[in-house]
Each structure stands twice: as structure tokens, then as C-alpha cells.
C-alpha positions as CSV (number, residue, x, y, z in Angstrom):
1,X,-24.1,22.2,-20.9
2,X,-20.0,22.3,-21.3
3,X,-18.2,19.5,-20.5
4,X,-14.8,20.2,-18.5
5,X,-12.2,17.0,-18.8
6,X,-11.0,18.7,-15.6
7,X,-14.3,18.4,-13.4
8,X,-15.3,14.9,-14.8
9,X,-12.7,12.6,-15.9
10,X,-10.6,13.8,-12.2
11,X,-8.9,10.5,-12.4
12,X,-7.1,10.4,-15.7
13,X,-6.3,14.3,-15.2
14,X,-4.7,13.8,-11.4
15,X,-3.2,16.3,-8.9
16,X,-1.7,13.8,-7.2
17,X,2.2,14.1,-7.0
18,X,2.7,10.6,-6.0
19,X,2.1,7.4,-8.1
20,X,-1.1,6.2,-8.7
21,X,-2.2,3.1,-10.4
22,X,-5.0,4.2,-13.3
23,X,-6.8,2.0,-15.8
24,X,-7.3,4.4,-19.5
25,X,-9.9,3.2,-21.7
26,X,-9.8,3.2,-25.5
27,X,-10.2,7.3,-26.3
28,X,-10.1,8.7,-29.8
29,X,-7.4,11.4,-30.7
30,X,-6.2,13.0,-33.6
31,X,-2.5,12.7,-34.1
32,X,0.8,13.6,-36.1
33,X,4.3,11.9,-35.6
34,X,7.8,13.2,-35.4
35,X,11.1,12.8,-34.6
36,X,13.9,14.8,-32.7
37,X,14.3,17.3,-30.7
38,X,10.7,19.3,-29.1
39,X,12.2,22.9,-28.7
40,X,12.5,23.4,-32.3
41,X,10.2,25.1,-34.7
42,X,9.2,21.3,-36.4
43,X,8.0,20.6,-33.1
44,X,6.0,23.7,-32.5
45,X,4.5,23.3,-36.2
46,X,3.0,19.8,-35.3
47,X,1.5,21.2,-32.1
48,X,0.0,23.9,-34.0
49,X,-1.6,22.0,-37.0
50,X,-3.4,19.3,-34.0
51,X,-4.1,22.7,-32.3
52,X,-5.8,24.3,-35.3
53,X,-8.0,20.9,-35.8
54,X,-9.3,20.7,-32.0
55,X,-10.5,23.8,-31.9
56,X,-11.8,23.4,-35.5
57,X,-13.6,20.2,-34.6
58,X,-14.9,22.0,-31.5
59,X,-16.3,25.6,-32.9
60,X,-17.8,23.3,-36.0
61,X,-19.3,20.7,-33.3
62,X,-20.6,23.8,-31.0
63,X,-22.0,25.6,-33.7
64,X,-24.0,22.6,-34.9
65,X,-25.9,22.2,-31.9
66,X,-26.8,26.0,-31.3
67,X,-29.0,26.0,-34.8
68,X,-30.2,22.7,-35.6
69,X,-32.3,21.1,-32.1
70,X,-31.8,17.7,-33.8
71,X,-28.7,17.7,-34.4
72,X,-27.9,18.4,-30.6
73,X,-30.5,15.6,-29.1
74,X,-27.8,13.1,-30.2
75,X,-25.3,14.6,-28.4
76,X,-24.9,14.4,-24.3
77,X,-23.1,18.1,-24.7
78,X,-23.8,20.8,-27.3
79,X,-19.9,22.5,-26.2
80,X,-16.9,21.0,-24.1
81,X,-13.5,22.2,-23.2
82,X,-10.7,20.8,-25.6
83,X,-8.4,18.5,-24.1
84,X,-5.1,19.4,-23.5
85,X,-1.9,18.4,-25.4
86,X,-0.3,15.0,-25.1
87,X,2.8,13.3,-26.4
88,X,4.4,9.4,-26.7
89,X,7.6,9.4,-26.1
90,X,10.3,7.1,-26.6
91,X,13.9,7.3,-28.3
92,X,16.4,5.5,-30.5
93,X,19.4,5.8,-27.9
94,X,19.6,4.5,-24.7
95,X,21.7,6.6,-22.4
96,X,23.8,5.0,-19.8
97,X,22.3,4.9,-16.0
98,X,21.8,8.3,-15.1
99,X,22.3,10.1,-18.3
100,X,20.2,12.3,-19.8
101,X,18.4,11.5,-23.2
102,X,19.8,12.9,-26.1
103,X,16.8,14.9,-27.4
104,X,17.5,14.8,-31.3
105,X,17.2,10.7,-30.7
106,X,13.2,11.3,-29.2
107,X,10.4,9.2,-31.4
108,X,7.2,10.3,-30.9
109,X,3.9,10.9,-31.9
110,X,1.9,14.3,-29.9
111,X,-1.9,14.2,-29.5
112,X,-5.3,15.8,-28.9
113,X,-8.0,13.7,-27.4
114,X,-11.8,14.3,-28.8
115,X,-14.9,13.6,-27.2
116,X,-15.7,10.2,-27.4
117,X,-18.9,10.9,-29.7
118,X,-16.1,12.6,-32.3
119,X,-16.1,10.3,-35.3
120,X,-14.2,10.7,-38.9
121,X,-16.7,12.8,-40.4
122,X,-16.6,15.2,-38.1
123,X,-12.8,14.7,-38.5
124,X,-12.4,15.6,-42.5
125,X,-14.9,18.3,-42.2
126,X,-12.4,19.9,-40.0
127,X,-9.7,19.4,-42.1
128,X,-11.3,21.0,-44.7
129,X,-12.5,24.3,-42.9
130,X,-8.4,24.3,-41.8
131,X,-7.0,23.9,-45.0
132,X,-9.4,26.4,-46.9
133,X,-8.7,29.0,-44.3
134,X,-4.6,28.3,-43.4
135,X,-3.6,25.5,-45.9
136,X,-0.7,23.8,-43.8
137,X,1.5,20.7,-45.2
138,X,1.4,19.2,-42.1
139,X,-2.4,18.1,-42.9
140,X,-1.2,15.0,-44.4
141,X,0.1,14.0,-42.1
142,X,-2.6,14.1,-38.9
143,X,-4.2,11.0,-38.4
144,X,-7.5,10.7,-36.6
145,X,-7.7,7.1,-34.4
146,X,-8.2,5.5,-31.1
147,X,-5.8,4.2,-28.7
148,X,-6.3,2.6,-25.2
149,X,-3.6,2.5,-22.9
150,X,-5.0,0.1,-20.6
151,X,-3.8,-0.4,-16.8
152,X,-0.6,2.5,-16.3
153,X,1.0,4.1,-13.7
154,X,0.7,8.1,-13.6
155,X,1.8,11.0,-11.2
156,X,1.4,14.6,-11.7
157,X,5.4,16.2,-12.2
158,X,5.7,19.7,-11.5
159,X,8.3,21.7,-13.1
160,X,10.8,21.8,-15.6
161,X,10.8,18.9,-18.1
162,X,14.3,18.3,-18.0
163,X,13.8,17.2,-14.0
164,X,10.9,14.7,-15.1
165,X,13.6,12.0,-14.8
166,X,13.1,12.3,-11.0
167,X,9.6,11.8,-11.1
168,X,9.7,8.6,-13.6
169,X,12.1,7.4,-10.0
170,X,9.5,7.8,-8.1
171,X,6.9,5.5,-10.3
172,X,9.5,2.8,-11.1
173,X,9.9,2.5,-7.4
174,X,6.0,1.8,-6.6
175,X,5.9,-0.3,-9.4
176,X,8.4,-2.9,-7.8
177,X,6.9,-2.1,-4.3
178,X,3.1,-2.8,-5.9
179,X,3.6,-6.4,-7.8
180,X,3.9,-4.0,-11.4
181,X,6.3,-4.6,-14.4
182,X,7.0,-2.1,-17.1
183,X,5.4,-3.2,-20.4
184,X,7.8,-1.2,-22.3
185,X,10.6,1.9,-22.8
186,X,7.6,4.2,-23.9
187,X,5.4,6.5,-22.0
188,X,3.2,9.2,-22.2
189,X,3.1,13.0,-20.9
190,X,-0.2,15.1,-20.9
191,X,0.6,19.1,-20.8
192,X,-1.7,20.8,-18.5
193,X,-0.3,23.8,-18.9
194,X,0.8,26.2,-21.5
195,X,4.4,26.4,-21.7
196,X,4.2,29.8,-24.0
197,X,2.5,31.4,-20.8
198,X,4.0,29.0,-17.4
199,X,7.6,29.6,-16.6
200,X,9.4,26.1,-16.4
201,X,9.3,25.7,-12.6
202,X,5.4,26.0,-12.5
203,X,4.9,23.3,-15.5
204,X,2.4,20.6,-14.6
205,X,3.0,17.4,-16.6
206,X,0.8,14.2,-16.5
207,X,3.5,11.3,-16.4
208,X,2.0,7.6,-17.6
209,X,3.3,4.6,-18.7
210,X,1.8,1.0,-18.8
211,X,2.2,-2.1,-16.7
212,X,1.4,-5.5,-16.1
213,X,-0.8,-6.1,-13.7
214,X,0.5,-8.8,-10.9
215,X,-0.1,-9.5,-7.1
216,X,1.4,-6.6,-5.3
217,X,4.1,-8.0,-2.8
């Protein structure tokens, strides 16, 4: 059986274009950091290299399963559906009210989630496969961890991500209207789709950041 993140985890992954409270659990990902802007080629690099070691980690995991019976009983899914790209965001300006963020400021570190029965070894072997058949610098530099981002707010944006700052307007607002603070300046963005194939007014972009929990008013 395949596992789809789409069909069974509906709640992280939301269609809903309105704010939603949503409580993430720890997950495991593996992860590279970076800094500046995202539409240059450094940018594109990073995605590629987490790219290259998903699908790695998947084909090795999938394969594994199909010849060796054992192997597969410890597993609750011999294939799944690799999750989709996700970034951290924050930045080392802040803009005055209403200004946009000056990209070459953005901090952040982008992301693939694994399944959560992914573990380091199945992490290196990866590696290895990827760096015998495309050696890549950029190896060095992917970490493979959990995070848990605990109780957030999330909505799903569609379109350009230049326009998101409407959207984060729309969250900020139910967080005062539902008892919420903001823990902090950073949040997080999930890419559901591709934006080599999607033109920018179809893009559909998970927006999340974390709160503290209070008595809603």
C-alpha cells in the first residue's frame, strides 16, 4: 500500500483559505540552511540536493520492501508519496508597516519531511547512493532531524508569493479575535505546488506560524 500525505494527514495539508488553528507534532525532515534571496540559482541548488535525497530515501526504502518480505513486515507501507517542499522563513530587516521584505535579508532553512519510520541510517545510505552517482557540495551541508511545531495557525494562500503578505493579515487578525499570541517573527510555508510547472497566480502555499495558546475572547 502507498501512503498519500494528501489523503491522510488532510489536516496539516489544508484547502482551507481561511485560518485555522492546527496542532503539528514532532516530524522528522531532512534539511539545509541558507540565506538571501530564493529566485537565485543558490536557492534552486539547495532545493535540488533535499530533492535528490527524498526521492533517494524513497526508491532505496521502496525497493527494500519489494525483495526482502522481512524487511517490509516492519514497515506499515512498503512505498509513499514524498512530501512536498517546505521552508522557515524569517529575515534580518524589519521593514516599516506595510513594506515589503527585502529578499536578500531572508534567513531560512527549506525542508523535506520523511515518514516518520525514516531513521539516520536510512538517512546516510542515501547520501551515499547521491553522492556516488551526482557528488554535489551541498551534501555537507543537509542535516537530517526532527522538529515539532506545536500549536500554529495555518491557511492555504493562493497565488503569487509576493501577495502572501495579505494572507499572513488575515491569520494575525483571527489570532487576536481567537485569545492567540504570536510566539515569534518566524513562520513556515509548505509548497504544494511546483512552481517550474504552476504559473504564479495558481500557486498554492501552506502558510503556518506558532502561537500561544490562551482563552479565546
Amino acid at each position: 500500500m502507498k501512503y498519500e500525505w494528501k489523503k491522510h494527514e488532510k489536516n496539516l495539508y489544508t484547502n482551507l483559505t481561511k485560518p485555522a488553528i492546527v496542532t503539528v507534532p514532532d516530524q522528522n525532515y531532512i534539511m539545509i540552511s541558507g540565506t538571501g534571496n530564493p529566485n537565485g540559482e543558490d536557492f534552486a541548488a539547495r532545493v535540488g540536493v533535499l530533492m535528490s535525497l527524498a526521492y533517494s530515501i524513497k526508491m532505496r526504502h521502496k525497493a527494500a520492501c519489494d525483495r526482502d518480505s522481512d524487511y517490509a513486515s516492519q514497515f506499515a507501507c512498503g512505498d509513499y508519496a514524498v512530501y512536498p517542499l517546505e521552508g522557515v522563513w524569517t529575515s534580518t530587516a524589519a521593514p516599516a508597516d506595510g513594506a515589503p521584505l527585502d529578499k536578500e535579508s531572508f534567513v531560512y532553512t527549506i525542508m523535506v519531511r520523511q515518514p516518520d519510520f525514516a531513521t539516520i541510517e536510512m538517512y546516510e545510505a542515501a547520501c551515499a547512493d547521491v553522492e556516488r552517482k551526482k557528488p554535489n557540495p551541498l551534501l555537507e551541508e543537509v542535516q537530517f532531524g526532527s522538529m515539532e511545531d506545536g500549536v500554529c495557525i495555518q491557511m492555504l494562500h493562493v497565488g503569487p508569493f509576493d501577495d502572501e503578505p495579505g494572507s499572513f493579515a488575515l491569520m494575525n487578525d483571527y489570532a487576536k479575535e481567537a485569545g492567540y499570541e504570536r510566539k515569534d517573527h518566524v513562520h513556515r510555508e509548505i509548497y504544494l505546488s511546483d512552481a517550474r510547472k504552476t504559473t504564479p497566480d495558481k500557486y498554492r502555499t501552506i502558510l503556518r506560524y506558532r502561537v500561544m495558546a490562551g482563552e479565546p475572547k
